[in-house]
C-alpha positions, 0 to 999 in steps of 0.5 A, a space after each residue: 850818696 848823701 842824705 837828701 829830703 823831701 820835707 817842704 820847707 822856707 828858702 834860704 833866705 835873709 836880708 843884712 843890714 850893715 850900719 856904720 857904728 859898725 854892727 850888722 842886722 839880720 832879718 828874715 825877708 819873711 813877715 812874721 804872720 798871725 799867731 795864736 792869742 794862748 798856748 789853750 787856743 791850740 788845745 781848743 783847736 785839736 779838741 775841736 779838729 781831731 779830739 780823738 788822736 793821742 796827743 800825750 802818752 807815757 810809760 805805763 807797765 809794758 804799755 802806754 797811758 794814752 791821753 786824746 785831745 778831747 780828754 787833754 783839754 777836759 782835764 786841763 779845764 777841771 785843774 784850772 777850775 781847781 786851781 781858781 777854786 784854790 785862790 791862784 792867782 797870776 801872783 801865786 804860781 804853781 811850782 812841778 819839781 819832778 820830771 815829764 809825765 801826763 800829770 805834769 802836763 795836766 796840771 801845766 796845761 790846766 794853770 796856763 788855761 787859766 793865766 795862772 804862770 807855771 814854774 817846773 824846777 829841775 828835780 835836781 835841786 830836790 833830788 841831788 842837793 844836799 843843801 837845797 839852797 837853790 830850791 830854797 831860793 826860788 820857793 822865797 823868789 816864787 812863792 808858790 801857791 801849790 806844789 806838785 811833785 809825783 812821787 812826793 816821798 822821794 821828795 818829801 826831804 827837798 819838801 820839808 826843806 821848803 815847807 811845802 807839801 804835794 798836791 796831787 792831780 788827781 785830786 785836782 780833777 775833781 773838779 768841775 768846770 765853771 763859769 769863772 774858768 771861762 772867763 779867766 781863759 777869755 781873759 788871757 792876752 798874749 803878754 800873760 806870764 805863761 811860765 816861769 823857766 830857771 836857768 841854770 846860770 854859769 854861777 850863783 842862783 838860777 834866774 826866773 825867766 818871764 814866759 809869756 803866752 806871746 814868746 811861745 805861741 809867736 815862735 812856734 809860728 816862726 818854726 812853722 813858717 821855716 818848717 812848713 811840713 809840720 803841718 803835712 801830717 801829724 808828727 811824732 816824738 820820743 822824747 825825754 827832753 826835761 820841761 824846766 828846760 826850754 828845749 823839752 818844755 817849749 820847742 818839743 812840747 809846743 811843736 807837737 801841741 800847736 800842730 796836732 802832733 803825739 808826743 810819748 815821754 821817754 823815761 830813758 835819759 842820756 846816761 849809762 843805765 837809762 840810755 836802755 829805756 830810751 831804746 826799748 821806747 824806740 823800738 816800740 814807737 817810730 818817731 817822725 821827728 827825733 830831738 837829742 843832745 849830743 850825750 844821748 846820741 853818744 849813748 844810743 849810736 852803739 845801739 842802733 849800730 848793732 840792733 836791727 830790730 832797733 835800727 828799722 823801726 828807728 828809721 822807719 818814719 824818721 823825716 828829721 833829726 834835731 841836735 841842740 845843747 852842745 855842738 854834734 861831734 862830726 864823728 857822730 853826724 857821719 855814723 848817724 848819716 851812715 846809717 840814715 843811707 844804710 836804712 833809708 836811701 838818705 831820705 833824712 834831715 839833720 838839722 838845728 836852731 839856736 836861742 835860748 830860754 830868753 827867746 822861747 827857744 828858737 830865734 835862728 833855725 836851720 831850714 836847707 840842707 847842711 854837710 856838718 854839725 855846727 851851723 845854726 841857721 837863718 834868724 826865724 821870721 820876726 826876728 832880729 839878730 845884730 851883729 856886734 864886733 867884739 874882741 875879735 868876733 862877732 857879738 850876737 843879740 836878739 829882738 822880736 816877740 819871742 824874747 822874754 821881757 825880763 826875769 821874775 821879780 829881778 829888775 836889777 837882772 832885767 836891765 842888765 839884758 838888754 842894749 840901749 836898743 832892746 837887743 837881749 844880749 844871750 852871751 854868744 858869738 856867731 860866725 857866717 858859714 861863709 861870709 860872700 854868701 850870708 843865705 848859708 847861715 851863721 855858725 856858733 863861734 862859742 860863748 863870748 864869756 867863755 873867752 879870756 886871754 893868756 898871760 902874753 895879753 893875747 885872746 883865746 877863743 874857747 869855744 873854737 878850740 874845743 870844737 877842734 880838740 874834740 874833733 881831733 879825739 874823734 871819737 874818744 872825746 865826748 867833751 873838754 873844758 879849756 883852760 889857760 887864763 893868764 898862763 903861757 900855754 892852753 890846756 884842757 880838762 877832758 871828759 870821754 866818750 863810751 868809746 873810751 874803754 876799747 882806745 888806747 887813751 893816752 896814745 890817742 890824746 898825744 896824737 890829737 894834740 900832734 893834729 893840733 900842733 899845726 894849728 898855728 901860734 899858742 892861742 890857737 891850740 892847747 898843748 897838755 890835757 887831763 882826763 877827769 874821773 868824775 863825770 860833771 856833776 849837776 848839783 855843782 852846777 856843771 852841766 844841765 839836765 839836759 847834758 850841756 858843759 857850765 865851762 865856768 863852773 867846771 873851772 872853779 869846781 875844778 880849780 884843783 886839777 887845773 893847778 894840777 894840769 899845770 904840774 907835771 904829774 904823771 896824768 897831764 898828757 902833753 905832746 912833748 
């Protein structure tokens, strides 16, 4: 018995467009339909359908603090008011250094209500710098005209870094709605810059990405048409996804607010020590829905595996479960669907999309059944994706009105984007599941600067062998850098999973590459490895809040050890 499901969603369907300069467009047969004017219309539209339902709730002692419709959309309107009464302008945005909570909701939704962009940066610039350089450049590229982080003496440091200080939203809600706040909302369009999302970038400065009220209202009308049950009952979420991101800040947070849905903030993370939290809200509150990136699902499979009491309420509700970040290791899809069948029958989708920041996120979902980790789906109504041979794969880039229309106050990186035809160029390859029948959808073929070649002129696929190298560690391989550029041979720089400590480590990492040796000639495969003592580091740019590998700047933080994989010291794991 397999996993099954009875949610509704779109066919699988898509139409391809093959041209002769050789590229090929993908298009859905679905017409994009009418989608909302603001992120505010769908705050007005529960406040006036069902003011009283929880749309957003944390952690608060040993319960939760619970706020409505009706109380969302007041408080929104009274920050927004303050915010005028402040002198904010579409020119002075409002910069959130810390992590979720209702405050920075409040306060998100309140600047958006009134056309005034938001800018949440990652605490980790604020928290885990030592140089607040990054910090630094984004203040001097937004200038921001208000500030707010919630605990401001734990920030005080990245604050005085900045020259800024914290307001706090309380202060913010003194105010009283007036007729100026209506006439900044009614004055909204669809091309108002709704927020401004940093990305992390594989190296120099983070990049200010343009949000517009159109991109996010746009493809949450695109997931809607895909998923059609989202709108069957109101969902809910326990989720700790970080808002600077555009997983947790606009495909999370938006699902829920444009359908009417709960969402509980999880102050767990995906990391030793915090992975608790996540459990303890789990076995509190049943999900509908349940978004992770393969780190956390990592973390809380042992815990579902060995608590019941964790296990039932976990599963209780759950439709859907949801990877994105980083490709799911096959070994977790089969114990997660294990227990899926243990619990429920099989009655449990797992499924996925693909985008970027640049593309509000989702510009390609998964909306029919899938047996493994790593297919992305069909492009989402509306949306274009176009298929460029290049250097042996296949180049994906992006059109449609959920696509950024540049970066803040960098035309330089703006005209870098895109194609001579407006295509963004997001830096993936893409691969169909199986190419007589493109309605199977396509699958992730790694970063297209993620390859290189080695020294005897021939291309390595990166992003394909680590897929493989971390299957072949199943399940001590939580993820892998690959190395090899201008040598003779491929290598790696391991990281393990949680299930290291009851592994023999180095029998396991030769056996691995023995699976591999049949892989073919030396692109296809590395042939030593070294296992990394430090977890990737946030502050050196190495992975993301949200738990997904920088490979370039691994490689460069790293280079030592990667002179060292090519010694022969006692470390380096060879088959040999």
């Amino acid at each position: 018995m397999r996993l099954h499901t009875r949610l509704r969603y779109a066919p699988a369907e898509v139409t391809v467009e093959k041209r002769a300069d050789g590229a090929t467009i993908l298009r859905s047969p679905q017409a994009l339909k009418p989608y909302a004017r603001a992120v505010g219309d769908w705050l007005l539209h529960w406040y006036e359908r069902a003011p009283d339902r929880t749309f957003i709730a944390e952690r608060k002692g040993e319960g939760w603090r619970r706020v409505s419709y009706r109380d969302a959309l007041s408080d929104a309107r009274r920050v927004g008011q303050a915010l005028l009464n402040l002198g904010l302008t579409a020119d002075k945005p409002v910069a959130i250094l810390s992590d979720n909570s209702v405050d920075h909701a409040l306060l998100a939704l309140g600047a958006m209500h009134v056309g005034i962009p938001v800018a949440p940066i990652s605490p980790a610039y604020s928290l885990m710098s030592k140089d607040f350089a990054k910090l630094k450049y984004i203040f001097e590229l937004l200038k921001p005209g208000l500030v707010f982080a919630a605990e401001a003496e734990k920030f005080a440091p990245a604050l005085a870094a900045v020259g800024a200080t914290s307001t706090p939203v309380a202060k913010l809600l003194e105010a009283n709605p007036g007729s100026n706040l209506e006439v900044a909302f009614s004055r909204l369009t669809p091309d108002t810059v709704a927020k401004i999302l940093f990305t992390s970038g594989s190296t120099g400065m983070p990049k200010g990405v343009v949000n517009t009220h159109r991109m996010l209202c746009a493809n949450q009308q695109m997931l809607a048409q895909v998923w059609p049950f989202l709108e069957d009952k109101p969902q809910t979420i326990v989720d700790w996804l970080p808002w600077n991101h555009t997983f947790g800040g606009n495909f999370c947070f938006n699902l829920m607010l444009r359908n009417g849905g709960t969402l509980y903030i999880d102050n767990g993370k995906p990391a030793p020590g915090l992975a608790e939290l996540t459990a303890k809200n789990l076995r509190e509150i049943a999900p509908t829905l349940y978004f992770n990136v393969p780190r956390g699902f990592d973390l809380l499979m042992p815990m579902l595996e060995t608590d019941a009491d964790l296990r039932r309420n976990f599963f209780r509700d759950l439709d859907m479960v949801f990877y994105a970040g980083a490709a799911l290791p096959q070994n977790l899809w089969e114990r997660l669907e294990k227990l899926a069948l243990a619990e429920k029958g099989g009655a449990l989708s797992m499924i996925s999309s693909w985008g970027s920041t640049e593309t509000a996120p989702s510009a390609a979902a998964v909306h029919y059944p899938i047996e493994r980790a790593g297919v992305i789906g069909l492009p989402n109504p509306g949306c274009e994706l176009k298929l460029v041979p290049a250097a042996g794969k296949l180049e994906v880039r992006v059109k449609g009105p959920n696509v950024t229309p540049g970066y803040y106050r960098r035309d330089d990186l703006t005209r870098a984007a895109f194609d001579e035809e407006g295509y963004y160029r997001i830096g993936d390859a893409m691969k169909f599941a199986d190419p007589e029948v493109p309605e199977k959808g396509l699958v992730f073929d790694g970063r297209v600067a993620e390859d290189f070649k080695l020294a005897t002129g021939t291309w390595v696929h990166a992003g394909a062998i680590r897929v493989k190298l971390v299957a072949a560690g199943n399940p001590l391989i939580q993820d892998a850098v690959i190395t090899g550029h201008d040598r003779d041979e491929i290598g790696a720089l391991v990281f393990l999973s949680a299930a290291a400590k009851d592994i023999d480590v180095r029998d396991k990492l030769i056996q691995a590459l023995k699976i591999l040796s049949t892989e073919g000639g030396s692109s296809m495969r590395p042939t030593r490895l070294l296992v990394m003592t430090e977890p990737p580091q946030i502050d050196g740019n190495e992975i993301t809040d949200k738990g997904y590998i920088n490979q370039r700047a691994v490689l460069e933080r790293r280079a030592a050890l990667v002179e060292k994989l090519y010694s022969n010291a006692p470390e380096v794991v060879s088959a040999g």
